[in-house]
C-alpha positions as CSV (number, residue, x, y, z in Angstrom):
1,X,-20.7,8.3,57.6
2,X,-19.3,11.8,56.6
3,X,-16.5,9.9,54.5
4,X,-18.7,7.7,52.8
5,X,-20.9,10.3,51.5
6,X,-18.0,12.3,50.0
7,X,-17.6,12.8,46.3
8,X,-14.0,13.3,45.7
9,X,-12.4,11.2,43.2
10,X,-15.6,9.6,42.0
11,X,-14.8,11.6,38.3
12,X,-11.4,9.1,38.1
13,X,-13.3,6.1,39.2
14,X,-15.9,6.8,36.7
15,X,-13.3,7.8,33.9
16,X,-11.4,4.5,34.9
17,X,-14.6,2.4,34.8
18,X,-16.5,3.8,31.9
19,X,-14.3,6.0,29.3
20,X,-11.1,3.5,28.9
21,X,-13.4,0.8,27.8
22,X,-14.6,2.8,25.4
23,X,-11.4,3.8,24.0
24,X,-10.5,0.0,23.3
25,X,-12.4,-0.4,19.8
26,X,-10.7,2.9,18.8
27,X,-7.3,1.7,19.3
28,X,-8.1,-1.2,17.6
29,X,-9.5,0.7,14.7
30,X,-7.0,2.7,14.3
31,X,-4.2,0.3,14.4
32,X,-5.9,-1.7,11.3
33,X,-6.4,1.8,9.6
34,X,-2.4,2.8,10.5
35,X,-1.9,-1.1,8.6
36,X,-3.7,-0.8,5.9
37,X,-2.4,2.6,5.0
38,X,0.9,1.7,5.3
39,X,0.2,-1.4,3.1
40,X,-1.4,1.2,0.4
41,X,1.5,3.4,0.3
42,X,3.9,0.4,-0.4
43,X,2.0,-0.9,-3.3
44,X,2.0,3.0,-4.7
45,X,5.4,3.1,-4.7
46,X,6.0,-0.4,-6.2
47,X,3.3,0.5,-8.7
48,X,5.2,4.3,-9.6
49,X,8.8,2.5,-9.4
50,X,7.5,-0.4,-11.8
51,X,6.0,2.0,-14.4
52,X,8.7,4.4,-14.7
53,X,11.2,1.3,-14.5
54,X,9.4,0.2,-17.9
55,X,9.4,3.6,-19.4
56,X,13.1,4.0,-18.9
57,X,14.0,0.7,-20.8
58,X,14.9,0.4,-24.4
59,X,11.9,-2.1,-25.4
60,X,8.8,-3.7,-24.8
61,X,10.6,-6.7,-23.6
62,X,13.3,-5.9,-21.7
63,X,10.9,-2.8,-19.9
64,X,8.8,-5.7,-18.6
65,X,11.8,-7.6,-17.6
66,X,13.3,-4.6,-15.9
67,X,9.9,-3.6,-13.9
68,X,9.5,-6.9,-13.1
69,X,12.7,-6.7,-11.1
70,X,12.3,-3.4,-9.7
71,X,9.0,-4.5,-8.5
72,X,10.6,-7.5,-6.9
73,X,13.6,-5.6,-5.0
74,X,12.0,-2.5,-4.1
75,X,9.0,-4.9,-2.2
76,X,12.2,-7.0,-0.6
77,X,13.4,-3.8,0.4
78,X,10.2,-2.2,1.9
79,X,9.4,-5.6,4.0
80,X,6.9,-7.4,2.1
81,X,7.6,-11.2,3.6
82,X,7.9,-13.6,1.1
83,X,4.4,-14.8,0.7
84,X,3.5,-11.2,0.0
85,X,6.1,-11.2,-3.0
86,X,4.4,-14.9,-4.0
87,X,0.7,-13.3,-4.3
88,X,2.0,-10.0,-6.3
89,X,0.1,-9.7,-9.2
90,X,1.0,-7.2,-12.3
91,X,-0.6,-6.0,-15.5
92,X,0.5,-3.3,-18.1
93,X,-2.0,-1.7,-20.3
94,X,-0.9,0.0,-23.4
95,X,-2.5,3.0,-25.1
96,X,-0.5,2.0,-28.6
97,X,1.4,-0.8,-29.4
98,X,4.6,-1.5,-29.0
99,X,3.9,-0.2,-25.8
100,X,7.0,2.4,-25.9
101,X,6.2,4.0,-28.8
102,X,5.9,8.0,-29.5
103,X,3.5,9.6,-27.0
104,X,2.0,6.1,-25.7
105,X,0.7,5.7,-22.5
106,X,1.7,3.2,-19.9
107,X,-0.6,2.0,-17.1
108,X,0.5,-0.6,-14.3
109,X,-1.6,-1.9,-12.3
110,X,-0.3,-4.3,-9.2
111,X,-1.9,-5.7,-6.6
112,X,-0.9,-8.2,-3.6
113,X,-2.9,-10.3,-0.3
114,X,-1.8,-8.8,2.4
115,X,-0.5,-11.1,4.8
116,X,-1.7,-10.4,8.5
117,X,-5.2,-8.5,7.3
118,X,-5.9,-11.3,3.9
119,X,-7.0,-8.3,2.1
120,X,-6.1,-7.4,-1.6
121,X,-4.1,-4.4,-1.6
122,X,-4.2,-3.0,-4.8
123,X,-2.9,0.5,-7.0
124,X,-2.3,1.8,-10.3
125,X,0.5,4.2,-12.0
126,X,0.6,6.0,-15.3
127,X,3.3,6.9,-17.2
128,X,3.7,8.8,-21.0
129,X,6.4,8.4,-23.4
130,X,7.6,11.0,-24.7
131,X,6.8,11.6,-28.1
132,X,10.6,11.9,-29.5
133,X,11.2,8.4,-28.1
C-alpha cells in the first residue's frame, strides 16, 4: 500500500502523457514555417539575380532574354522540381521606356506555386540604371 501511494516519477508520466502531445502541432507549425521561408528566400534570390541579369545586358531585348535564363538556371540550381519551373511567372515594370535608358528604374516581379504546400510564392526586386548608360 505504501508503494502505491508513492509519488515518485509521477512528473515524467505526466510530462510523457500531457506535454509531448502538445508539442505535436508545434512541430508541425514550424516545419511549414521552416518551408515556406525557405521557398521565400529562393524566389528573392531568383527575383535579385533576374533584375540585375537585365540591367547588366546591352538592350531591352536581349536583358529579357538574358534574365529569362538566369531565372531558369539559378531555380534548376536551387532545386525547384520541374513543375515549379512550369508555373514561374515573371513581369518587368519600367519607370521610362526603353527600359534601360539613363537613370530608369527596373522592377521584377516573379512568382511561382509551390509544389508540396500549392501556395503562390511570390517577390519583387528593383534595380536603377545608371544614368551614364
Amino acid at each position: 500500500m505504501k508503494k502505491l501511494r508513492d509519488e515518485s516519477g509521477s512528473a515524467v508520466v505526466e510530462f510523457v502523457a500531457l506535454a509531448i502531445p502538445l508539442f505535436i502541432p508545434i512541430f508541425i507549425y514550424l516545419n511549414s514555417f521552416a518551408s515556406v521561408s525557405g521557398n521565400e528566400a529562393v524566389i528573392r534570390i531568383l527575383a535579385r539575380e533576374g533584375v540585375r541579369a537585365y540591367v547588366a545586358s546591352d538592350n531591352d531585348y536581349a536583358g529579357r532574354a538574358v534574365s529569362e535564363q538566369a531565372i531558369s538556371l539559378i531555380a534548376k540550381n536551387l532545386g525547384l522540381s520541374s513543375n515549379e519551373i512550369d508555373s514561374l511567372t515573371v513581369s518587368y515594370q519600367c519607370s521610362r521606356l526603353p527600359c534601360l535608358s539613363a537613370n530608369s528604374r527596373i522592377r521584377l516581379t516573379i512568382s511561382y506555386i509551390d509544389a508540396q504546400s500549392r501556395r503562390v510564392i511570390e517577390a519583387s526586386a528593383q534595380e536603377n540604371v545608371s544614368p551614364w548608360k
